[in-house]
C-alpha positions, 0 to 999 in steps of 0.5 A: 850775267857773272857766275857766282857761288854761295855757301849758306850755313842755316840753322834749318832748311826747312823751305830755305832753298825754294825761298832763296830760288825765288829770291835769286829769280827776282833779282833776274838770276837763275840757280844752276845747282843746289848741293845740300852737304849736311849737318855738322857740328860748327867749330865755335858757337854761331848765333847759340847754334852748335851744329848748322846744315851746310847748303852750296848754291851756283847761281847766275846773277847780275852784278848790280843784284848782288848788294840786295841779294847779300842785303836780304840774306843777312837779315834771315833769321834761319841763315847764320853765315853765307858766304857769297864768292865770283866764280 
């Protein structure tokens, strides 16, 4: 298992990190750490959306998840950027 971090500007959070927990514990990955960061204001408009709640997971996950883990994360509605990076 590769150690990962990924960073998620959201319009709302809402349920989104027990939806990515579950989701991350599907692919057969764990999540190590959540730091939310807070709401702030974006420097340019995102999908109509000024503001976003920044959210920082660790994660543990096999290297062939990754493409379904970045696949399942782009199509979300409520996530306007993530940002997915090897530790």
């Amino acid at each position: 298992m590769k150690k990962y971090e990924l960073t998620i500007l959201a319009t709302d959070l809402a349920g989104l990190v027990e939806k990515i927990e579950k989701l991350v514990k599907v692919l057969k990955g764990g999540v190590e750490k959540v730091t939310e960061m807070g709401k702030k204001p974006l420097a340019f408009t995102i999908k109509k959306a000024g503001e976003a709640h920044y959210l920082s997971l660790d994660v543990e996950l096999p290297g062939e998840s990754v493409v379904q883990l970045r696949k399942k994360l782009s199509v979300d509605k409520v996530i306007l950027r993530y940002l997915l990076v090897k530790k």
